[in-house]
MDTraj code that builds the backbone (N, CA, C; nanometers):
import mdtraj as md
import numpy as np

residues = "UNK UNK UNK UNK UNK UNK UNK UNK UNK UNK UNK UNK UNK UNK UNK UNK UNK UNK UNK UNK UNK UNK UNK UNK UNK UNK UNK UNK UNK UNK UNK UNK UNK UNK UNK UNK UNK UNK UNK UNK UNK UNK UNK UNK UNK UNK UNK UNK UNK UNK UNK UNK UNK UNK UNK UNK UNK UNK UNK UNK UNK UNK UNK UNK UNK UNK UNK UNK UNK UNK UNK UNK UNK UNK UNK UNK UNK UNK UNK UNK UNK UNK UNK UNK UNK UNK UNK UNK UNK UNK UNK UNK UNK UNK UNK UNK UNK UNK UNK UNK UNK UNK UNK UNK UNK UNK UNK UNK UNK UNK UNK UNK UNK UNK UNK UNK UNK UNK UNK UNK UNK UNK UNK UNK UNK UNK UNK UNK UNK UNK UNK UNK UNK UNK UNK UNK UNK UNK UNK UNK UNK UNK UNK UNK UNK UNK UNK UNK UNK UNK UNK UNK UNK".split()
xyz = np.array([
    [3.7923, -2.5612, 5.6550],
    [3.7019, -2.6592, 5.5958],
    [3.6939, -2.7804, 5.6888],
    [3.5797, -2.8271, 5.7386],
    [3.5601, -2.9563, 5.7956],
    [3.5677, -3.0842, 5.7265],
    [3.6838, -3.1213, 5.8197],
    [3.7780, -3.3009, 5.7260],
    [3.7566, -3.3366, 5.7597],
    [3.5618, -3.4054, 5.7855],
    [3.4953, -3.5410, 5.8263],
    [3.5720, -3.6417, 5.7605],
    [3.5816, -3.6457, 5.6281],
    [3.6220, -3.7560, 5.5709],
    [3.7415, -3.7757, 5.5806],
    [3.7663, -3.9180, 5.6004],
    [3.9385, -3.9530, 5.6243],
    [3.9403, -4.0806, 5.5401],
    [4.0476, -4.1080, 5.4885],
    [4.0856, -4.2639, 5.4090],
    [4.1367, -4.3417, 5.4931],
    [4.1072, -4.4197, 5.4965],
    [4.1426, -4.5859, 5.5791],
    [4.2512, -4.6761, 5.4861],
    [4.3618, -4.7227, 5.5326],
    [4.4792, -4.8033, 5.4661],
    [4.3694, -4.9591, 5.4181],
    [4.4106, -4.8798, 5.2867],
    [4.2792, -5.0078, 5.2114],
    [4.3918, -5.1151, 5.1353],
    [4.3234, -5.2632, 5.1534],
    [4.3863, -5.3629, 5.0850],
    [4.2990, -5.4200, 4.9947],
    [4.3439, -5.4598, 4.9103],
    [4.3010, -5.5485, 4.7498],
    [4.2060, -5.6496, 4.8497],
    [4.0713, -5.6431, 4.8132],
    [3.9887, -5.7303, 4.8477],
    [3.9495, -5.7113, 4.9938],
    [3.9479, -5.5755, 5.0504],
    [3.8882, -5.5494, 5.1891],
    [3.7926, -5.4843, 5.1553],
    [3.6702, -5.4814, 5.2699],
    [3.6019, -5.4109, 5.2052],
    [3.5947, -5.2710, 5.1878],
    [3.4986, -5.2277, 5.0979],
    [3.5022, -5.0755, 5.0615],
    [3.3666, -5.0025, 5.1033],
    [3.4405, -4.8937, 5.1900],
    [3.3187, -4.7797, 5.2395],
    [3.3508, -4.6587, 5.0769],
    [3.2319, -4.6268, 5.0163],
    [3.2401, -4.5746, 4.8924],
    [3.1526, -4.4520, 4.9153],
    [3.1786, -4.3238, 4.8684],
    [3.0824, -4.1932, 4.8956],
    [3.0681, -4.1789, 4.7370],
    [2.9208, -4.1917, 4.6511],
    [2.9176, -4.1383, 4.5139],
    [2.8464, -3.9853, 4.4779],
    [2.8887, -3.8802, 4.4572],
    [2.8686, -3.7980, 4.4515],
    [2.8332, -3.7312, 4.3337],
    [2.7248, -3.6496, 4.3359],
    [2.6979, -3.5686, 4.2202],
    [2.6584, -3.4487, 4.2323],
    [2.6156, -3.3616, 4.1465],
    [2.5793, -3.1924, 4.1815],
    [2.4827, -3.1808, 4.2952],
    [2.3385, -3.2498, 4.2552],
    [2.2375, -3.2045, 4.3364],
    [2.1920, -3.3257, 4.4468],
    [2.2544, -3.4665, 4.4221],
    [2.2340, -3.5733, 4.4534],
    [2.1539, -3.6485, 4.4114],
    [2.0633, -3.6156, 4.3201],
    [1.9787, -3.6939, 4.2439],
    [2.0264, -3.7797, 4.1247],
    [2.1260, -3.7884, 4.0778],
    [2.1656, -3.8941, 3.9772],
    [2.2709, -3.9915, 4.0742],
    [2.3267, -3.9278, 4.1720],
    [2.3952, -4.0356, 4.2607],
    [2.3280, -4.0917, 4.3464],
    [2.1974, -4.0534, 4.3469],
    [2.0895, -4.1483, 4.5034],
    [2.0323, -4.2718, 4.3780],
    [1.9733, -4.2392, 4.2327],
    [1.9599, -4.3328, 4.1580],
    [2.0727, -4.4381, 4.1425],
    [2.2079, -4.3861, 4.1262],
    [2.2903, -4.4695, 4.0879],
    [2.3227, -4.5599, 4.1966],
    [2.3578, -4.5102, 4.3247],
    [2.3330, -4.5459, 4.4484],
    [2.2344, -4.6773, 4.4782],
    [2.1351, -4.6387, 4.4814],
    [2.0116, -4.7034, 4.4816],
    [2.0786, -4.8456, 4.4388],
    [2.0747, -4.8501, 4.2767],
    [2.0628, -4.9514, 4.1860],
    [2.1797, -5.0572, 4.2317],
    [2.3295, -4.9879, 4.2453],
    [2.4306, -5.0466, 4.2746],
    [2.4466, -5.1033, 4.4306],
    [2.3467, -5.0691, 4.5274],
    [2.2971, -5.1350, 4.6767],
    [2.2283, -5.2895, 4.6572],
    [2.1261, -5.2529, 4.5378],
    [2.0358, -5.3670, 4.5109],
    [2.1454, -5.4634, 4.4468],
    [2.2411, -5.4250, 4.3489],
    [2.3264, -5.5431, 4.3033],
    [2.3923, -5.5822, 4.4024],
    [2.4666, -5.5137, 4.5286],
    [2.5496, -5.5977, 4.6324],
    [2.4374, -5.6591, 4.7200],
    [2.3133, -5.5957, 4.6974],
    [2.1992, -5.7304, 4.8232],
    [2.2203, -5.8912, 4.7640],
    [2.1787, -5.8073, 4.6164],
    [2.1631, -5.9176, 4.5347],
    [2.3085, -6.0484, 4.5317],
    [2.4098, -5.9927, 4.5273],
    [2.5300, -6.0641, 4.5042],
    [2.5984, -6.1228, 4.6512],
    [2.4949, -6.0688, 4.7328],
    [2.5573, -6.1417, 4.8658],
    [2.6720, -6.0648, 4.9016],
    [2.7385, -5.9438, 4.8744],
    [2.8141, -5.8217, 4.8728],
    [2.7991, -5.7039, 4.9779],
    [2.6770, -5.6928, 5.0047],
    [2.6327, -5.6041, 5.1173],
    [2.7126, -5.5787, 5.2261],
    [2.7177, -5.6763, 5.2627],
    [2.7913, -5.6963, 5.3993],
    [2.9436, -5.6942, 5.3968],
    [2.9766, -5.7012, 5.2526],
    [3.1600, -5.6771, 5.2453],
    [3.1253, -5.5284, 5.1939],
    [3.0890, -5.4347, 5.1216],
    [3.1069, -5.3011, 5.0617],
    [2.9837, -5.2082, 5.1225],
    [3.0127, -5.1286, 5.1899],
    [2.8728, -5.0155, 5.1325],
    [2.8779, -4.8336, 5.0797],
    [2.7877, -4.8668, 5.0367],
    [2.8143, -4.7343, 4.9593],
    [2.7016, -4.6102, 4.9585],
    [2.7487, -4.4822, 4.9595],
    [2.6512, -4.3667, 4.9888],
    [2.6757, -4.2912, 4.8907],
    [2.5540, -4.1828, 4.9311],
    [2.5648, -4.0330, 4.8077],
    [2.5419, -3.9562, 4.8705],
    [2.6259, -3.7856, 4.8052],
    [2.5737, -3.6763, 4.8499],
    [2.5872, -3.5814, 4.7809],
    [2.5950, -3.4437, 4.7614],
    [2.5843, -3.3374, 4.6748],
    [2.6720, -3.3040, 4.6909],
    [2.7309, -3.3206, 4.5395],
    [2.8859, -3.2297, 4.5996],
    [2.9128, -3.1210, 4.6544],
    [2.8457, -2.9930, 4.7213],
    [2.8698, -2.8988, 4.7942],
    [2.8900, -2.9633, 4.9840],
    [2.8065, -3.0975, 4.9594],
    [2.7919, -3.1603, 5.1507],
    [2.8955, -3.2502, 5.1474],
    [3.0049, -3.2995, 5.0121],
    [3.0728, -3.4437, 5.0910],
    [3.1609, -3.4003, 5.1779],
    [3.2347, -3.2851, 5.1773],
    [3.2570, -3.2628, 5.3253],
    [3.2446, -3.3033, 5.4450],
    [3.1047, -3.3053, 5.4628],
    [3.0293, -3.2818, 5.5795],
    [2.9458, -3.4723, 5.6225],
    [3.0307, -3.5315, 5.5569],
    [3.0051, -3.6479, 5.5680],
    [3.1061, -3.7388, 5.7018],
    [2.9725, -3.7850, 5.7827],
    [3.1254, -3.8505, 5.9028],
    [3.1410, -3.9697, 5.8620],
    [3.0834, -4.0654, 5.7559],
    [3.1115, -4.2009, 5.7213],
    [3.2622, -4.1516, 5.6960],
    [3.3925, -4.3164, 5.7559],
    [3.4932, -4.2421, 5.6828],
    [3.4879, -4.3777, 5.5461],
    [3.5416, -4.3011, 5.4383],
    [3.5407, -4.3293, 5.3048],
    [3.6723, -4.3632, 5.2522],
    [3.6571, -4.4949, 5.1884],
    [3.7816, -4.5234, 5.1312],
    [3.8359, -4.4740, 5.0271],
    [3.6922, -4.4148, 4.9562],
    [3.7453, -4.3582, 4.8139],
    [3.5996, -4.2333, 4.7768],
    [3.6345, -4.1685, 4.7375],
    [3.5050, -4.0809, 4.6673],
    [3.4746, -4.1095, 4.5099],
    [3.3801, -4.1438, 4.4573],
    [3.3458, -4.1411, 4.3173],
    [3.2864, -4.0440, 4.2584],
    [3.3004, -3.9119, 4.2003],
    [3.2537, -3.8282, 4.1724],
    [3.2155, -3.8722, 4.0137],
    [3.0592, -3.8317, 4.0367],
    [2.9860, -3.8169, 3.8933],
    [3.0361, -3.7504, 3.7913],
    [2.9906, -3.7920, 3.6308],
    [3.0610, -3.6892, 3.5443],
    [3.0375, -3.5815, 3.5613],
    [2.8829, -3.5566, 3.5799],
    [2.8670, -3.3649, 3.6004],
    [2.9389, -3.2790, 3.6958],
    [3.0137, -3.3437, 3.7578],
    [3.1057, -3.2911, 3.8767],
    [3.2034, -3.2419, 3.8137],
    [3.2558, -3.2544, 3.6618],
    [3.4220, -3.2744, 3.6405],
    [3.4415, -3.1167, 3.6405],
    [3.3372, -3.0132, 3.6351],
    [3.3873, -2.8821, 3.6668],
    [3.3556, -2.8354, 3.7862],
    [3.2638, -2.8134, 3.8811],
    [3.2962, -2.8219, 4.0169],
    [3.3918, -2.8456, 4.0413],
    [3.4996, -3.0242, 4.0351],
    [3.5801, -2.9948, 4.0896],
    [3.7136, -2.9392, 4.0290],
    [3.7437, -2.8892, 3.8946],
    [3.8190, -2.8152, 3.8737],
    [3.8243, -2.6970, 3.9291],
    [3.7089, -2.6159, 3.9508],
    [3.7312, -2.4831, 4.0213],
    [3.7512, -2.4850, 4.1957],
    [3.6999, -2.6437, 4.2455],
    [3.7212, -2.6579, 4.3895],
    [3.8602, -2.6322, 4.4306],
    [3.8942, -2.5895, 4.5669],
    [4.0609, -2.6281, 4.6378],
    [4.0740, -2.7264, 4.6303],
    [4.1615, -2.7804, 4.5964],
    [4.1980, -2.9249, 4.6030],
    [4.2998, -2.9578, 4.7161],
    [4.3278, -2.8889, 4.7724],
    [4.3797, -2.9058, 4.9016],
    [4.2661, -2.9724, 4.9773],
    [4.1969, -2.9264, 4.9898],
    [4.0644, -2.9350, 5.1329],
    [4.0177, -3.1106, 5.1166],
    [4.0864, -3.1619, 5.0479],
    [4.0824, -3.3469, 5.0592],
    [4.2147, -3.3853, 4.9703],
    [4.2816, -3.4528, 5.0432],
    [4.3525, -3.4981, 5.0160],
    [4.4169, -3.6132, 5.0686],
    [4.3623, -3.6551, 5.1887],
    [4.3718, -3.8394, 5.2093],
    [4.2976, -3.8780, 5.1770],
    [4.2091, -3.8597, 5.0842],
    [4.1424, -3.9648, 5.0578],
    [4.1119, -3.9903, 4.8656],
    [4.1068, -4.0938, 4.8373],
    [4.1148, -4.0835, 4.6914],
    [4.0002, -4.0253, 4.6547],
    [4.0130, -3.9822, 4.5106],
    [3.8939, -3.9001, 4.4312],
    [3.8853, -3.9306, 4.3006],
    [3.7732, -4.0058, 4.2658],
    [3.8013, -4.0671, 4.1413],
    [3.6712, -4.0225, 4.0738],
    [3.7146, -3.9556, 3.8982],
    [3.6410, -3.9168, 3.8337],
    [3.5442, -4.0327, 3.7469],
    [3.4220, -4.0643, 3.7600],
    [3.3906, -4.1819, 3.7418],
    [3.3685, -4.1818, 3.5590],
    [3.4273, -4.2265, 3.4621],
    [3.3834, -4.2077, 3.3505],
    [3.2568, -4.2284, 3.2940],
    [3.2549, -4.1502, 3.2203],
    [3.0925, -4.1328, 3.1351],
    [3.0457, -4.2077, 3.1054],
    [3.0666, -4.2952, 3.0518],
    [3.0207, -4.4299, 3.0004],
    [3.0300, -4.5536, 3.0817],
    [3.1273, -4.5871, 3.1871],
    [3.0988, -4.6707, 3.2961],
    [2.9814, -4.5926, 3.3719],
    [2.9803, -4.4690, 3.4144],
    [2.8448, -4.4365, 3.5338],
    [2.7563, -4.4931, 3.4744],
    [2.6915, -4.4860, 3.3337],
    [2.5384, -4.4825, 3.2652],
    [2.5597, -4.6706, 3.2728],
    [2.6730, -4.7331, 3.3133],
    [2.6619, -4.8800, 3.2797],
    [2.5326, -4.9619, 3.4449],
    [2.5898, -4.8972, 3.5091],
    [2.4897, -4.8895, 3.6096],
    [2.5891, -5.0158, 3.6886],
    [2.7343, -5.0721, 3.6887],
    [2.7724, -5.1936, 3.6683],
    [2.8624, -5.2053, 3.8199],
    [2.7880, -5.2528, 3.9235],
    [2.8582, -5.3040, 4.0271],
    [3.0092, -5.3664, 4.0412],
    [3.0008, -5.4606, 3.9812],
    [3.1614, -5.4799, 3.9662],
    [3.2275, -5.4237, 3.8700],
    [3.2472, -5.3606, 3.7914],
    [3.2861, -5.2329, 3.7083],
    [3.3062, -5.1200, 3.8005],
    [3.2776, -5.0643, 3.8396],
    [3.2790, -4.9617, 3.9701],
    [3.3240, -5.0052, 4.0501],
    [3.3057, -5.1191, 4.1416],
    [3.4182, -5.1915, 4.2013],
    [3.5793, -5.2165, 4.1983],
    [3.5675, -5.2927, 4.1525],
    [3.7305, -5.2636, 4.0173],
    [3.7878, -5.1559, 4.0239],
    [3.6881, -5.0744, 3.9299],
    [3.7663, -4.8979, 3.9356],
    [3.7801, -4.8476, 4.0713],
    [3.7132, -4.8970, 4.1615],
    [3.7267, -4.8002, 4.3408],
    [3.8869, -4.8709, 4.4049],
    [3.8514, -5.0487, 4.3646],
    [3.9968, -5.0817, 4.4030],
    [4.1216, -5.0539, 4.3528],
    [4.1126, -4.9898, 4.1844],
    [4.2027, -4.9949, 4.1475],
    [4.2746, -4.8587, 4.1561],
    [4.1765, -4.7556, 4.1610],
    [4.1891, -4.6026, 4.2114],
    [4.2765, -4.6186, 4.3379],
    [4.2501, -4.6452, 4.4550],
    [4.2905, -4.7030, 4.6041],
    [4.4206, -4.7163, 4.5643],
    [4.4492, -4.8307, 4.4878],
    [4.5693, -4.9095, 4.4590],
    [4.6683, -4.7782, 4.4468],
    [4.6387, -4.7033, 4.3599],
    [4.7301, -4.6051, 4.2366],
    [4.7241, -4.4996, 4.3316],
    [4.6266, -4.4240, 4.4250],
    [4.6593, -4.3404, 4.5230],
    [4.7260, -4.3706, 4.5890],
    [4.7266, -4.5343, 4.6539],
    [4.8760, -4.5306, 4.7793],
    [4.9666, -4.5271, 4.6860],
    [5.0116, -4.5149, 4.5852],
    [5.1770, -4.4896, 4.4894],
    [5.1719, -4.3509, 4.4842],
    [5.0858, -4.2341, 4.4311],
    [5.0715, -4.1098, 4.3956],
    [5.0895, -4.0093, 4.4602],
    [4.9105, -4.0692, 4.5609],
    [4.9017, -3.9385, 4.6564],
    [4.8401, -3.8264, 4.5518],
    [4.7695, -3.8193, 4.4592],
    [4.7250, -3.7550, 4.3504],
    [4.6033, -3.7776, 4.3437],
    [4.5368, -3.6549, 4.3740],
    [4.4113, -3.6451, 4.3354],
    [4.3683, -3.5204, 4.2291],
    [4.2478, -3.5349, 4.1109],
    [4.1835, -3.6696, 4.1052],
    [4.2630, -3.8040, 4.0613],
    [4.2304, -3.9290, 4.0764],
    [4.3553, -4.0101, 4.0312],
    [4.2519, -4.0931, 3.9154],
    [4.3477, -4.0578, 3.7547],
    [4.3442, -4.0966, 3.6439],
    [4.4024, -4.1845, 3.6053],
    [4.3602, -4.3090, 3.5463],
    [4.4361, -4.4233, 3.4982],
    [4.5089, -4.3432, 3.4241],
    [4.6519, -4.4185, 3.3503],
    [4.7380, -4.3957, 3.2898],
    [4.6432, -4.4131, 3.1610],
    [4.6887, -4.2786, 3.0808],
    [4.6207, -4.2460, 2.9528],
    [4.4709, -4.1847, 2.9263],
    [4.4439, -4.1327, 3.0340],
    [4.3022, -4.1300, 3.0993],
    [4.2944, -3.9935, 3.1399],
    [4.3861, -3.8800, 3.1820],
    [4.3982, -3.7754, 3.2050],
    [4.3054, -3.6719, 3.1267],
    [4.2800, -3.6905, 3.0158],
    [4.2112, -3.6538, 2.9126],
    [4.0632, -3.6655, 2.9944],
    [4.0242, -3.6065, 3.0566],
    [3.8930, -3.6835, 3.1377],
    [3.7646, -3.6732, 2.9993],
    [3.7107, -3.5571, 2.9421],
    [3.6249, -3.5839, 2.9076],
    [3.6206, -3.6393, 2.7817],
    [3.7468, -3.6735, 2.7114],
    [3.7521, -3.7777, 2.5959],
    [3.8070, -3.9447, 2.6592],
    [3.7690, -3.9586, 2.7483],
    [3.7162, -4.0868, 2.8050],
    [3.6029, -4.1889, 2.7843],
    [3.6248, -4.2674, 2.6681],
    [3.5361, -4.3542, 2.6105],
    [3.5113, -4.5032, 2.7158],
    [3.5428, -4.5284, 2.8156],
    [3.5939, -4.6597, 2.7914],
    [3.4497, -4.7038, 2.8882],
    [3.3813, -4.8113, 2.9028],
    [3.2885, -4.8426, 2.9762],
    [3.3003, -4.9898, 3.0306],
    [3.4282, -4.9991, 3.0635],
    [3.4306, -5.1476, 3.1597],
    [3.5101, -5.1091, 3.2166],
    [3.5684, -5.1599, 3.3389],
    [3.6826, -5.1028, 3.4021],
    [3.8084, -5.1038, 3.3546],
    [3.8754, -5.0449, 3.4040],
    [4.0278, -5.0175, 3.3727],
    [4.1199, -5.1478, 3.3535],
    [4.0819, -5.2052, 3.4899],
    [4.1401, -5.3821, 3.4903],
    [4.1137, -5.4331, 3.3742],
    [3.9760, -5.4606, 3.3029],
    [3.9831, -5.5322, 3.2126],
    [4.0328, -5.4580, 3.0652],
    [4.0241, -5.3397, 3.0410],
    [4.0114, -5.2519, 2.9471],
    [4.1958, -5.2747, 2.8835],
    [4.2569, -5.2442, 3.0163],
    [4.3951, -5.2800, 3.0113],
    [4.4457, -5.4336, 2.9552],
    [4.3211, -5.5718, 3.0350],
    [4.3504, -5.7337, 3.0078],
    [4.3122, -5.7088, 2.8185],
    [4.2171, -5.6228, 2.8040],
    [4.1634, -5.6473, 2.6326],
    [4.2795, -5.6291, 2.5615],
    [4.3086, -5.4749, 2.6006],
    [4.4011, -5.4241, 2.4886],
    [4.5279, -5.5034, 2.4909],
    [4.5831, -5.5926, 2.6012],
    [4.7039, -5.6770, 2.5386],
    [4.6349, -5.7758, 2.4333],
    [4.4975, -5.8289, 2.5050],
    [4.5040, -5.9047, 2.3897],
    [4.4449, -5.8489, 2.2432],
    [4.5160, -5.7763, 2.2088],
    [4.4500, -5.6922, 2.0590],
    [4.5382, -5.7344, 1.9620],
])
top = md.Topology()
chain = top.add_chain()
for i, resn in enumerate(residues, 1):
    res = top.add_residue(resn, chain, resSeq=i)
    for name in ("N", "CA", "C"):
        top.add_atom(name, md.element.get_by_symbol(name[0]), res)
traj = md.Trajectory(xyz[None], top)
């Protein structure tokens, strides 16, 4: 298998090269799209950028990537994928309800905080704690804050 993609030793607040991936690439070139226009917009551009491709090509991608975000429709693809054939680089299952949020820094967050929890693991896909459960995954803000709410409950 060709290991274009490699992970780069990422730090809290560097920027992020991001690959978002989905079956055919058409819900990740939309999502894509939208989340480019929020970092033009936020003056962000120039610290993060981010791409899409079909999950049969991220392979074949030479951007190297700090993290992969795989779409929900992916979550069986990549169960039946090798999961050997990537493994420096993180792989994060993007939840159902954050993707449809369309939410730049929400996705953000989750890419840094994925990063974070792969340099401890080394585990891919990498699931917040309590989160393993992928498709009974409700939560639609990121993990960072989801975690700041529930203390304060």
């Amino acid at each position: 298998m060709n290991k274009m993609i490699w992970y780069d030793e990422h730090k809290d607040g560097d920027d992020m090269n991001i690959l978002i991936v989905c079956n055919n690439g058409c819900s990740s070139s939309v999502l894509v799209k939208r989340l480019n226009n929020e970092l033009m917009a936020s003056g962000l551009s120039k610290k993060h950028h981010i791409d899409h491709a079909q999950f049969m090509f991220m392979y074949l991608q030479k951007q190297p990537y700090d993290i992969i975000m795989l779409c929900p429709q992916t979550y069986h693809e990549w169960l039946m994928m090798k999961k050997d054939d990537i493994k420096d680089t993180p792989i994060y299952m993007i939840p159902p309800k954050l993707f449809v949020s369309f939410d730049i820094e929400k996705m953000l967050e989750d890419g840094e905080d994925a990063i974070h929890q792969f340099k401890s693991d080394h585990k891919n896909p990498v699931f917040f704690p309590g989160e393993e459960a992928y498709m009974k995954n409700r939560r639609s803000v990121s993990y960072r804050k989801f975690k700041e709410n529930k203390k304060n409950i």
